[in-house]
N, C-alpha and C positions, 0 to 999 in steps of 0.2 A: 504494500500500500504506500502510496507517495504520499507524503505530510507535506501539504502547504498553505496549511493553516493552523490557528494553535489560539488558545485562550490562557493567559497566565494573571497568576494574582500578587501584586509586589508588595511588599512592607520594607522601608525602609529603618533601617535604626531608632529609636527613641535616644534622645537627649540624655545623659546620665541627672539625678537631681544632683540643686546645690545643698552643699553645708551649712546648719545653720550652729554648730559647734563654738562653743567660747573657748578662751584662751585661760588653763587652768594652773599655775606656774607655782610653786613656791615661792616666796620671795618677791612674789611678781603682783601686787596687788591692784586690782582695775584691769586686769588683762585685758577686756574686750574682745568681739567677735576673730574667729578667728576662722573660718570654715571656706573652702575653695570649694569652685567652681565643677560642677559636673562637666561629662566631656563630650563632646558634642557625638553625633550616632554614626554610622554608615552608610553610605548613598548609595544604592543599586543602578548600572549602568547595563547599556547592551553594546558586545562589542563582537566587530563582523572576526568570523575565522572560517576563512578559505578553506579548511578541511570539511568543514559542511553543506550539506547541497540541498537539504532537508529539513523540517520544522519538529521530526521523530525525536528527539532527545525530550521535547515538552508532550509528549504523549506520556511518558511516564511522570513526570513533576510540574504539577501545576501552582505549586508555593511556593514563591522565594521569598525570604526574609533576610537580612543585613542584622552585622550584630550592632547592638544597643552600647551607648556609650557609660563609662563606668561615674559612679558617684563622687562628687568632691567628698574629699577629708576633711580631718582636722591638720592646722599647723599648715592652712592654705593651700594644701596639698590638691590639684584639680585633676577631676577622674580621667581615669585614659579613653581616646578617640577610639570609636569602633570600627571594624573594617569593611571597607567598601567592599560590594559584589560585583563582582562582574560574570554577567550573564550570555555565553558566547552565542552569536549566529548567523544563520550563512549568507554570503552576500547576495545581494538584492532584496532583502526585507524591509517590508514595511509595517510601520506600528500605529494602531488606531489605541487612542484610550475611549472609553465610555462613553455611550452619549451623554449630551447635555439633560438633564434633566425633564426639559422643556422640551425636549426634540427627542425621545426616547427610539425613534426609529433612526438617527442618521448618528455614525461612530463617528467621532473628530479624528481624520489624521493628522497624525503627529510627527511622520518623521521618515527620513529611507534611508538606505542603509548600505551603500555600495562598493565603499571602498576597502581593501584590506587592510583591519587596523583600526576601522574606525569606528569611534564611540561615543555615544551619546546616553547622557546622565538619564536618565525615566521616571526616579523616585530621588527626594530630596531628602537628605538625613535631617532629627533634629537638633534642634543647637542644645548645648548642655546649659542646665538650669546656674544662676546666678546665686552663689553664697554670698552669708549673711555680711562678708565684709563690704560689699556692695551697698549695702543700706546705714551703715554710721554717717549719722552727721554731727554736727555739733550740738543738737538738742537733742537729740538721740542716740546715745554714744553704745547701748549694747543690745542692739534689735536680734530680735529672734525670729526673723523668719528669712526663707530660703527659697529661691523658686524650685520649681520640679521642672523635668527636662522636657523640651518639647518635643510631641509626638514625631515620629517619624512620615514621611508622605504614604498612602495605602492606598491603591488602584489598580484594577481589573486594565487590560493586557491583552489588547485583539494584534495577533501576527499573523501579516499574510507573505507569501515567499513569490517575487516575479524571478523564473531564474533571469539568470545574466549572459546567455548565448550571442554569438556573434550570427549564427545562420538557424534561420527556424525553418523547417521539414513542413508543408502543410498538405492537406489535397483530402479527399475524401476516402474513406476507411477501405483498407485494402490496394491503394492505388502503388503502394510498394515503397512506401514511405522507410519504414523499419528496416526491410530490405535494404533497400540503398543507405540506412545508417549504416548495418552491420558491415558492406559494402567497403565503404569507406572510412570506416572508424575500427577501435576493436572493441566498442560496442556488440551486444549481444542481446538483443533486444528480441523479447517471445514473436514469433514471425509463425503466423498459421493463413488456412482458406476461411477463413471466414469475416463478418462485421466486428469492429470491437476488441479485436486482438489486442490492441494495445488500451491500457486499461490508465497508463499514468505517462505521463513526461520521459522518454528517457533522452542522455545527454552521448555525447561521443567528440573526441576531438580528432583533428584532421592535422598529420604531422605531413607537410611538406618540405621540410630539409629541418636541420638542428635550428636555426635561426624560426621559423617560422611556425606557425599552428594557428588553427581556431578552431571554436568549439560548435558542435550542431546540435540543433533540439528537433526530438522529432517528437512534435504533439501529436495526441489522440485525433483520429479520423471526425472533421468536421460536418455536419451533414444539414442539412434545411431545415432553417429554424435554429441553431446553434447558437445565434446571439442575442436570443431571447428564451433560452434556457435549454431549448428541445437536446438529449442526445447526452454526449462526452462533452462535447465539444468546449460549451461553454463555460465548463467548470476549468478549461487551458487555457483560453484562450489572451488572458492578462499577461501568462507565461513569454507572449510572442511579440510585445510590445514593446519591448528592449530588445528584440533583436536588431541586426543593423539590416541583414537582408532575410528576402525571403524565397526558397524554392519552391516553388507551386509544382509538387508532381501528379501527371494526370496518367490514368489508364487507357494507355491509346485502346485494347480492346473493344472496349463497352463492356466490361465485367457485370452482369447481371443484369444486362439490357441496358444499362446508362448508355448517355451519350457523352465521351469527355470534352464538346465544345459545353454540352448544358452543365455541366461538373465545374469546368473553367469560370464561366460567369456565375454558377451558382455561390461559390468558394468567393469569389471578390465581393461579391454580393454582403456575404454571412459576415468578413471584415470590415466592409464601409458602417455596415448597422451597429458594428460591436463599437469601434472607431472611426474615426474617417483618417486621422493620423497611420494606425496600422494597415489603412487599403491603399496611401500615398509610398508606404516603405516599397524600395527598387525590389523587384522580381526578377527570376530567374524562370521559364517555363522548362521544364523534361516533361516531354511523352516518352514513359516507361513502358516496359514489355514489348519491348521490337522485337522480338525473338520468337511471338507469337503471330499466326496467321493472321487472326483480325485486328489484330495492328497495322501490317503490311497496307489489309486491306482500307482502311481509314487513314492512313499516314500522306498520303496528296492531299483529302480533305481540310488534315489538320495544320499544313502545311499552308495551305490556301487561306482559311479563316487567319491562321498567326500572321501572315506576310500584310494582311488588309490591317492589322494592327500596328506592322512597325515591328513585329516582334521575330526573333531568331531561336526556335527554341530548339532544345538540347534532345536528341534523339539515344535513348538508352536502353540496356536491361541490364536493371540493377541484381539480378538474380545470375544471368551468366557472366557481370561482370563488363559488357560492351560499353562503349563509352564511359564508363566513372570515370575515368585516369582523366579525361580531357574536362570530365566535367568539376573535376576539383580545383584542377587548376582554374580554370574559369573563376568559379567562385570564391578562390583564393582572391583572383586579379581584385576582383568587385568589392570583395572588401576591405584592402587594404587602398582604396578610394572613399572609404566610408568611413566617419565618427565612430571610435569605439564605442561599444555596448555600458562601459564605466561612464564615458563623456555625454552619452544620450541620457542615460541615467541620472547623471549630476546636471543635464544642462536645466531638468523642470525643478533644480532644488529652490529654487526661489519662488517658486510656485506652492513649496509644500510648508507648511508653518514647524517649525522646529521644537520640541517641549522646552519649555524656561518658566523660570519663578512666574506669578500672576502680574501685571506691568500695574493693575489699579492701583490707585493710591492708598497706601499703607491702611488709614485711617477712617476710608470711606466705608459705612454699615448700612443695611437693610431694616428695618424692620417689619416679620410678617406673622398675619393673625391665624396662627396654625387652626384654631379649634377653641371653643368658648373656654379661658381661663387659660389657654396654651396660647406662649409665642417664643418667634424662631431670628435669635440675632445675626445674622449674617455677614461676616465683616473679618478680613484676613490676621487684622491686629489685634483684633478683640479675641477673637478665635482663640490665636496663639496667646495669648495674654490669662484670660480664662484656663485654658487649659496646662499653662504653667503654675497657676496661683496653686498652692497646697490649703484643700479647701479644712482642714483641722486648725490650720493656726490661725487665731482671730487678728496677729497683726497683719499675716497676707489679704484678710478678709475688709479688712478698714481698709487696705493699699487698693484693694479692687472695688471697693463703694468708690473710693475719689477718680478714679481708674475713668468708669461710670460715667461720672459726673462732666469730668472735664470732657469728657467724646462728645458728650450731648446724648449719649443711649439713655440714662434715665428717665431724661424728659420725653424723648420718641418714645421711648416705652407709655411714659404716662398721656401721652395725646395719644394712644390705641386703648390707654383705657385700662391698663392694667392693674393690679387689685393684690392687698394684701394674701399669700397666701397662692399667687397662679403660678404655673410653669413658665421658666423661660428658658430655652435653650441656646445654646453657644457651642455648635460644631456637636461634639458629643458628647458633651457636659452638660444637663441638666439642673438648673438654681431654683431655690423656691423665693419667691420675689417678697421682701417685707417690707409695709408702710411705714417708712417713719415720720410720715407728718405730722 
């Protein structure tokens, strides 16, 4: 089974908390706070490795988690940074996170993934809580309270795999696509008489001297209807999109009554619907199976229709071997005239949005009327803010009433209306709200 797709669930590191330890000394009297810094957690990254060609390693593990950063000491001592993940996979992946909330049918893309080497952060660790030395002022010389670390980022993980081929294989099922892989690669690709043979993607590369090579894909047999879901077809056809070329082989025969000029047009057809980008990419035409009679017999016909197009195409059998040798080279020429399959790939990167921290303003909040007596604060700073506060110590708890006050969340809270004693929530911390007027 070919893997090229995958659903993962990330957790980045949480924050180690801070210290809220004094300073306990002999001889040392007034020591004051003394507690360090927790340490901030580990970021989860994905990072491309050329040894992979498949999305199979995430069929088995669908969790990944980053370790968590360690707790400040005492004697200032701040906890140690947790270590980052990195999450390896194969080039040409693409990453959607979740939908929006509001849009629960469309997954945001986030990202592509093409080069070797290359890596992009996914989950964001959190930063380690602030001890209690952080909070001495001169009217307050020995506070006791500490933050707790901030959460780590936590996001579901849609991966889709385009491979990265240099010449894609296409033509309708059986037309001896696989065939002429094994032909010309040492590829070994299931080759039988019937629809549907080829079940998944396979790949094979083309060595024409030490200096040179490219790589061929030869997708599943596309058939009517294919880019609007009918068949194999449409579950490859994204796969063919980064190719730079593409070889259209048709069955000169008529294999089971077809005709291959309606095969030809049908096949550009099923690519203009899917893309109109992948029906402009340069073509190469082979009528395969010249070695059969009703080939012979159709081969002026087909000859005729190509010449009214402009077109030269390549006369082979890929089964006894006739013509491949001339036709690699061919396809050699063509694509070393062509944008690498990396350079196609990287030229729409400006087109794809890249994951990074939220660009809003730190400080800007929502607030919404979840449900009579329930409401839902929304707001990146408060968020974090919230969910560092250590909700047992009453002087972190005064620190986040003023906290409150100064954002303006009280008051927004109080123009909705809210009521001694209702829910308000803050990310995934839940407060009970008290009137103190």
């Amino acid at each position: 089974m070919f893997y090229d797709k995958a659903k993962i669930h990330l957790k980045a590191g949480d924050g180690g908390n801070g210290s809220a330890s004094m300073r306990r000394e002999k001889f040392v009297p007034f020591g004051g706070p003394d507690g360090g810094d927790g340490g901030r957690g580990g970021s989860i990254y994905l990072k491309v490795d050329t040894s992979l060609n498949t999305l199979l390693p995430f069929k088995y593990k669908q969790h990944y988690k980053a370790q968590s950063g360690g707790n400040g000491r005492k004697r200032q001592m701040h906890g140690s940074a947790g270590y980052d993940l990195y999450i390896k996979v194969p080039p040409g992946t693409i990453f959607y996170t979740e939908p929006d909330p509001d849009h629960p049918e469309r997954p945001v893309l986030q990202g592509d993934l093409t080069e070797p080497g290359q890596t992009i952060m996914v989950a964001r660790a959190g930063r380690g809580g602030l001890g209690n030395t952080h909070y001495k002022t001169s009217t307050h010389q020995a506070p006791r309270m500490a933050q707790n670390g901030e959460p780590g980022e936590a996001r579901w993980l849609r991966l889709e795999l385009k491979i990265l081929a240099d010449v894609g294989l296409v033509g309708f099922p059986n037309a001896g696509k696989s065939t002429l892989l094994s032909a010309i690669t040492a590829a070994t690709p299931k080759i039988a008489d019937y629809p549907f043979t080829t079940l998944e993607p396979n790949l094979g590369v083309v060595i024409i001297d030490n200096d040179y090579t490219y790589v061929v894909a030869d997708i599943p047999g596309l058939i009517e209807g294919a880019s609007k879901g009918v068949g194999l077809g449409h579950e490859f056809l994204r796969h063919i999109e980064r190719t730079r070329l593409l070889v259209h082989i048709l069955d000169g025969s008529g294999y089971s009554g077809r005709d291959p000029i309606n095969d030809y047009e049908q096949i550009n057809k099923e690519l203009a619907d899917y893309s109109p980008e992948l029906a402009a990419k340069p073509q190469i035409v082979v009528i395969n199976k010249v070695d059969i009679p009703e080939t012979q017999e159709n081969l002026a016909r087909l000859k005729e229709y190509f010449r009214q197009k402009d077109i030269e195409p390549q006369i082979i059998s890929a089964a006894g071997r006739q013509g491949t040798k001339e036709l690699i080279l061919q396809i050699a020429q063509a694509v070393k005239e062509l944008p690498s399959a990396t350079v196609l790939a990287a030229s729409r990167e400006g087109e794809i949005p890249v994951l990074t921290p939220a660009t809003l303003d730190d400080d800007a909040f929502t607030v919404i009327v979840e449900a009579p007596g329930e409401y839902r604060v929304r707001g990146k700073r408060i968020e974090r803010i919230v969910a560092m506060t250590p909700m047992e110590n009453w002087e972190a708890l005064e620190r986040l009433q003023l906290v409150l006050d100064r954002m303006g969340i009280s008051r927004a809270l109080d123009r909705e209306g809210v009521k001694g004693g209702d829910l308000v929530k803050f990310g995934e911390k839940e407060l009970y709200w008290e009137d103190n007027r």
